[in-house]
Structures are given as C-alpha cells and as structure tokens.
C-alpha positions as CSV (number, residue, x, y, z in Angstrom):
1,X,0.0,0.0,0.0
2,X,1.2,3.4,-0.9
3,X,2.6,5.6,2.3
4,X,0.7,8.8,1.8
5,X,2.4,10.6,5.0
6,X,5.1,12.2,3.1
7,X,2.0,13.9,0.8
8,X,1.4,17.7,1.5
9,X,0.6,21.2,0.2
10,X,2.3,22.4,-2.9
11,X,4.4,25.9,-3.0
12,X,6.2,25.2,-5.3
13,X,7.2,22.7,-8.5
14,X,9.3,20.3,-6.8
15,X,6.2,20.1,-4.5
16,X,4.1,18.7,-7.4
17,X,5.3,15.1,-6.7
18,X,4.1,15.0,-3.2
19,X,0.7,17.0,-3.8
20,X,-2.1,14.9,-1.9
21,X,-4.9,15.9,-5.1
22,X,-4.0,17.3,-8.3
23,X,-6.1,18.2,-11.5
24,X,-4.9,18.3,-14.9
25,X,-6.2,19.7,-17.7
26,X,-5.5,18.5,-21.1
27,X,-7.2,20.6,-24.3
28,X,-8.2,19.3,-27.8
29,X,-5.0,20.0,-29.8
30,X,-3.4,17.4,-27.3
31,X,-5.7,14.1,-27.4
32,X,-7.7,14.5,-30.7
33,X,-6.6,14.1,-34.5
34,X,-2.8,13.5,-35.5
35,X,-2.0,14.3,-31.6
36,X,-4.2,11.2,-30.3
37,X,-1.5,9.5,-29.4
38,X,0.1,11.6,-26.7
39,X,-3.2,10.0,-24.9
40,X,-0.8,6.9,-23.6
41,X,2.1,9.2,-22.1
42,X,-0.4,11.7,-20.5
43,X,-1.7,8.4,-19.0
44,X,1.4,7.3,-17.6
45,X,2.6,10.1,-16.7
46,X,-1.2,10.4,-14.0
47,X,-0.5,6.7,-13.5
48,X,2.9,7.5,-11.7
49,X,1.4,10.4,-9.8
50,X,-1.5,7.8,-8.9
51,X,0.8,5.5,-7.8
52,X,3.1,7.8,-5.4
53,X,-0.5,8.0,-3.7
54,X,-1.7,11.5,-5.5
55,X,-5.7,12.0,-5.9
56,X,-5.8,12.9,-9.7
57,X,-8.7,14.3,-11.5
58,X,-8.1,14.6,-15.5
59,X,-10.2,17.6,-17.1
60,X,-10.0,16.6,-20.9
61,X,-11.3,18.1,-24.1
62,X,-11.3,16.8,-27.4
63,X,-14.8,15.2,-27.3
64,X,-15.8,17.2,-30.6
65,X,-12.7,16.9,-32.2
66,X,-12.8,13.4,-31.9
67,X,-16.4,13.0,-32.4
68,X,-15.5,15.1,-36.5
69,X,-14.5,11.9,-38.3
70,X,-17.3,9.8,-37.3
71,X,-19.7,12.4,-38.8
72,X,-17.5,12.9,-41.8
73,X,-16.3,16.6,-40.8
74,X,-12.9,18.5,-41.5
75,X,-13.6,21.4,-38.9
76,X,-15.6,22.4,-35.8
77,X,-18.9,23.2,-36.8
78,X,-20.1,26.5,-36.1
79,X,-24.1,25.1,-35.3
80,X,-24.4,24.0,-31.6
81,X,-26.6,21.0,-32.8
82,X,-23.8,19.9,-34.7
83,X,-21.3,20.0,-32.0
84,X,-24.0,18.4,-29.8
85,X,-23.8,15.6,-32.2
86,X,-20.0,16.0,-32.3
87,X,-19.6,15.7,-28.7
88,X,-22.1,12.8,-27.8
89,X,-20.2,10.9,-30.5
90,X,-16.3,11.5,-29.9
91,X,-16.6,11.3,-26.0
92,X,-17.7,7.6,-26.2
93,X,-14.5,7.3,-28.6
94,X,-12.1,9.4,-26.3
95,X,-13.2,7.6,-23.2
96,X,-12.7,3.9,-24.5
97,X,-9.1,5.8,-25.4
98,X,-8.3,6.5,-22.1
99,X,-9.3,3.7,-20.6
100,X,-7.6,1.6,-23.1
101,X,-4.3,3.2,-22.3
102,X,-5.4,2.9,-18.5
103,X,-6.0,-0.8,-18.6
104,X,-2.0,-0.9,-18.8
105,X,-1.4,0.5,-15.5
106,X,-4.8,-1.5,-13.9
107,X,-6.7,2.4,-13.0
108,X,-10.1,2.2,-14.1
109,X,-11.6,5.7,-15.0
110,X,-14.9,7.0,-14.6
111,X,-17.0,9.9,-16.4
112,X,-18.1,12.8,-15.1
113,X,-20.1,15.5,-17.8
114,X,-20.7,18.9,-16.0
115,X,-22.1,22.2,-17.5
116,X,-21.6,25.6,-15.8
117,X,-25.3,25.2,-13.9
118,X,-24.3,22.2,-12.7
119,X,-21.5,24.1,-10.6
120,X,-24.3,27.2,-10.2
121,X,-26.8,24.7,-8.9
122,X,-25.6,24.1,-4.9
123,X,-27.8,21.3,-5.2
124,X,-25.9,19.6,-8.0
125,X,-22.4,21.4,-7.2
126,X,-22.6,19.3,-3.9
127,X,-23.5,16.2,-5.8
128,X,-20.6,16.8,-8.2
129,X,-18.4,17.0,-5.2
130,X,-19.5,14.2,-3.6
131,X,-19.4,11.5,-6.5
132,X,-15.7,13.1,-7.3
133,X,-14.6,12.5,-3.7
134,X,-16.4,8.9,-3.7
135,X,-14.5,8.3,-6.7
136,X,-11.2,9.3,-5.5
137,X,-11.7,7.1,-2.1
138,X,-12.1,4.3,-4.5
139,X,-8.9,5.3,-6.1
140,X,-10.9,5.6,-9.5
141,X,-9.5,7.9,-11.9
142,X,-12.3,10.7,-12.8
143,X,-12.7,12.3,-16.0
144,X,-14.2,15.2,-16.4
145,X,-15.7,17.2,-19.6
146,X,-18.1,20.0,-20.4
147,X,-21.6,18.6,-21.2
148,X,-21.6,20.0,-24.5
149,X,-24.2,17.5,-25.5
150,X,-27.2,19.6,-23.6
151,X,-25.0,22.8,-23.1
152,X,-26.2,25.8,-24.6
153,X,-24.1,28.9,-25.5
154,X,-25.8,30.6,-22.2
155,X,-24.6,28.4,-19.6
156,X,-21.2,27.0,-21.3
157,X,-18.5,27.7,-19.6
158,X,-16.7,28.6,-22.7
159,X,-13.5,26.8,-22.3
160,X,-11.7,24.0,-20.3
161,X,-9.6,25.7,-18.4
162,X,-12.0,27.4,-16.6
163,X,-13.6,24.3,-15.6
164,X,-10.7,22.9,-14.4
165,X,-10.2,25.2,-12.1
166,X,-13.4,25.6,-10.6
167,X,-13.0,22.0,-10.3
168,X,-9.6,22.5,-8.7
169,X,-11.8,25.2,-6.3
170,X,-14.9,22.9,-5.7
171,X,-12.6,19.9,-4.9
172,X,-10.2,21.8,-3.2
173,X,-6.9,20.6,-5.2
174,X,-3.6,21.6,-4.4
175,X,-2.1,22.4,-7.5
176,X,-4.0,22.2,-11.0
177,X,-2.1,21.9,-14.2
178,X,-2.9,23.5,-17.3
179,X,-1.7,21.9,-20.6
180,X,-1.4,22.7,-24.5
181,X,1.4,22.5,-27.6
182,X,3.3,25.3,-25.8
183,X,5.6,24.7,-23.0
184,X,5.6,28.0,-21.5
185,X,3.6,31.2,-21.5
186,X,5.1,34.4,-23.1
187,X,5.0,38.1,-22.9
188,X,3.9,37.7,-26.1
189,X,2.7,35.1,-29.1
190,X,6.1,33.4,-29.3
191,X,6.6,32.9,-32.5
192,X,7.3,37.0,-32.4
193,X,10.1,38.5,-32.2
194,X,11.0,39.5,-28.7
195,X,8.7,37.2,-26.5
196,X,10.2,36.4,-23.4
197,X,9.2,33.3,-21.2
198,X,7.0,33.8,-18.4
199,X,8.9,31.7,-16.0
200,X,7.0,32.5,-12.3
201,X,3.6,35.0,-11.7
202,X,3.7,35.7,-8.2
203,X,0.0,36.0,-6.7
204,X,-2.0,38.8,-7.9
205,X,0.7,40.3,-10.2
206,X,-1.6,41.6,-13.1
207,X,1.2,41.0,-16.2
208,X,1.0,44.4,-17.4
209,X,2.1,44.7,-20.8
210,X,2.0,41.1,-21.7
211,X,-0.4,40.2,-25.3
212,X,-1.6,36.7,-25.3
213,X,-2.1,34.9,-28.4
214,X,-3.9,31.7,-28.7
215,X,-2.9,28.0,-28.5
216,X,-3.4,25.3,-29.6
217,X,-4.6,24.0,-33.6
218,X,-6.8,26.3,-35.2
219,X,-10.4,25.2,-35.3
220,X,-10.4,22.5,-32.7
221,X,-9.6,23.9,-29.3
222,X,-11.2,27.1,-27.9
223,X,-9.3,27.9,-25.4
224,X,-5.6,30.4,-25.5
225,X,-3.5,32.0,-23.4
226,X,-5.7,34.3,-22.1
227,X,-8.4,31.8,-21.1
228,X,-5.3,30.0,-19.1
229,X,-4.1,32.9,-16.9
230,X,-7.6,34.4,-15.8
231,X,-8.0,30.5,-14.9
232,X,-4.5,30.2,-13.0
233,X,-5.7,33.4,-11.2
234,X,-9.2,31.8,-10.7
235,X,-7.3,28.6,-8.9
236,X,-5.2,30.5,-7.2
237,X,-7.4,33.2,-6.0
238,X,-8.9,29.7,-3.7
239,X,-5.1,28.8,-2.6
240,X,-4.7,26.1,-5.6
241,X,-1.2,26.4,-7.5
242,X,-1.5,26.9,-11.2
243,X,1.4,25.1,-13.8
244,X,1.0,25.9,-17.5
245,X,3.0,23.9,-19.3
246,X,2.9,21.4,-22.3
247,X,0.9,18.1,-22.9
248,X,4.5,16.3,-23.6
249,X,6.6,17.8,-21.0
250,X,3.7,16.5,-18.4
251,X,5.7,13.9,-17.0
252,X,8.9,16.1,-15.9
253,X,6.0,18.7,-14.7
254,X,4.3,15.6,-12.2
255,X,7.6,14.9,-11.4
256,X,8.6,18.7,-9.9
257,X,11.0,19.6,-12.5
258,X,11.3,23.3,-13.6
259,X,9.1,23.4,-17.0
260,X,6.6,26.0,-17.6
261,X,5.1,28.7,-16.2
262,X,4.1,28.6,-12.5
263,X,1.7,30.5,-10.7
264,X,2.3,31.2,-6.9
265,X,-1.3,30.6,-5.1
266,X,-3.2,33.0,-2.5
267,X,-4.3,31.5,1.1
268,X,-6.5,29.1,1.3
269,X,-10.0,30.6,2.8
C-alpha cells in the first residue's frame, strides 16, 4: 500500500510530486486528430502520480474533435446542434481511449459530464463533489468534460480551463495543471520576435504589458493564453497552485522539475 504521510501542500514545482490531489487539464489540440497518441504518455505520466498515492482528477477536451471523423467533418462546426452531435459521438471514442491506455497500468476511470449550472446549482455542485470525492476514495480515476451534448451557449463555460479550475476550487486541489502544444507562457505570441518566457507570476501580479495569443490548432480547441491565466488566477485566487506547461513535457512537470510557467497561489480561505 502506498505511504501517503510524506504527501502535502504544494508551494512550489518540486512540490508537485508530493501534492495529496491534483487536477490536470488537457485541451483538444493534445488528445484529438494526428495528436491522439500523446493519450498513452499523459496516462502514464497520472499513473505514476496515482501510484506515489496523488488523488488525480483529469479535465480533458477533445470530445468534438474526436467526435469530426465519425460524422464525416474536417472542422468544428459553427451550429451547436452539430457540435451536440460531435460531442455525444467522440466522447464515447475518447473515453474507451483513455481507458484503453489505463487498462495498462490496472486504474479504471470513470465519467463525469458537468455544465456551468451544474456548478451554479448548490444542489448539484454538492453532488458533483460528492461522486468526485467517492471516486477518489475508491482510487478511481475521474474524468471530467463540459456537457456539451445539452450545453447551450448561455450556460457554457466557454472553455476547459476554466472548468478545471473551478474544479480544482470545488474539490479543493492543491495544485492544478494547465496543458497545451506550448511549454511556456510568453510576454507575447512566441513565435514574435522579442517574447520572453514567463517563467514564475507571483499571486496577484496583473502581467501588465503582456499580449496573449492563442494555443493550440486552429479550429479544434477554444481555449488560448488568455483563457489560461484568468483560470491560473481563478485557482489561485482559492489557494490552488497553477502550472501551464505542455501536454508532452507532463511527466517532468508531475515529477517537480522546472518546465513551464508557475503561478504562486493566495491563502486558502
């Protein structure tokens, strides 16, 4: 049985390793199309957190991306019935993927669809919180995703990230990880000239004068840069540290080397 004594708050990356509940968040440009295949390293990599003892929740997109092959699309659709259709499709597909890639390490994972009234709702917000917990006492791997299948464009929560860190909030995780195809966050898009790496945000420092861009593929994500520091500074606002990093450095980022760009988290309340 794993000794979970030496497991504790995180402050900083070496910390990661020894974090007592983590969530990750993975985004479409990392587990759908050509990149479906990082799907087996991202899963080893939560396997050895999961096996130093680590509660790890995985917040994954990519259910519509997945889901455009099967209904013989080349691009997001712009009609919400058609992503609807998208989504119910590839997250079937993207789910038997993980759990394939699971299967090797013997974690069994479990589904959990939320949209934004779910987590408005303190009925179902409690619910949510409960079944995770359960699930994590049973040392279950929980997967979570945006509902898109009954979401409307009212009560979306219009990206990933943002999920994942009210998750991180609602389950009260100790650090949260944020990947895409960029290791790093920059003072600017960095494929222009003069971007500097971001390496540490100390809490509330507002990044005056920084320009996100986006990341990720074109047409299959929606989430950027942007949507990943105002949800760093959601997490961290509720004492949760905040890496943003990418999909294939996630391994050396579980394992507390010095990749990506960190966010220093407020008290807890």
């Amino acid at each position: 049985m794993t000794d979970t004594t030496s497991l504790g708050p995180v402050r900083r990356r070496a910390d990661l390793p020894r974090a007592r509940r983590i969530v990750v968040k993975v985004g479409s440009s990392s587990v759908s199309g050509d990149a479906a295949g990082q799907i087996g390293s991202l899963v080893d990599a939560l396997a050895t957190a999961y096996g130093h003892g680590t509660e790890v929740v995985l917040v994954s997109s990519g259910a519509i991306a997945t889901g455009f092959p099967f209904l013989g699309l080349e691009g997001r659709p712009d009609d919400l019935a058609t992503q609807q259709a998208a989504a119910a499709t590839g997250q079937n597909v993207l789910m038997f993927r993980y759990q394939q890639q699971l299967d090797r390490h013997g974690v069994v994972a479990a589904q959990i669809l939320l949209t934004a009234g779910d987590l408005q709702n303190p009925t179902h917000r409690v619910n949510a919180q409960r079944a995770i917990d359960r699930l994590l006492a049973l040392r279950v791997l929980p997967i979570v995703n945006e509902n898109d299948t009954v979401a409307t464009h009212e009560i979306r929560f219009g990206d990933n990230d943002r999920l994942a860190a009210l998750v991180a909030r609602l389950l009260g995780a100790d650090a949260l990880v944020l990947l895409s195809d960029v290791e790093a966050l920059y003072t600017k898009p960095p494929e222009q000239p003069g971007a500097e790496r971001i390496d540490e945000v100390p809490f509330g420092d507002e990044l005056a004068g920084v320009t996100f861009g986006t990341i990720g593929a074109a047409g299959v994500g929606t989430g950027g840069a942007g949507t990943k520091v105002a949800a760093a500074r959601l997490a961290a606002e509720a004492g949760t540290a905040v890496l943003v990093t990418a999909t294939s450095l996630v391994d050396r980022a579980l394992a507390g080397e010095h990749v990506g760009t960190w966010f220093h988290s407020g008290p807890r309340g």
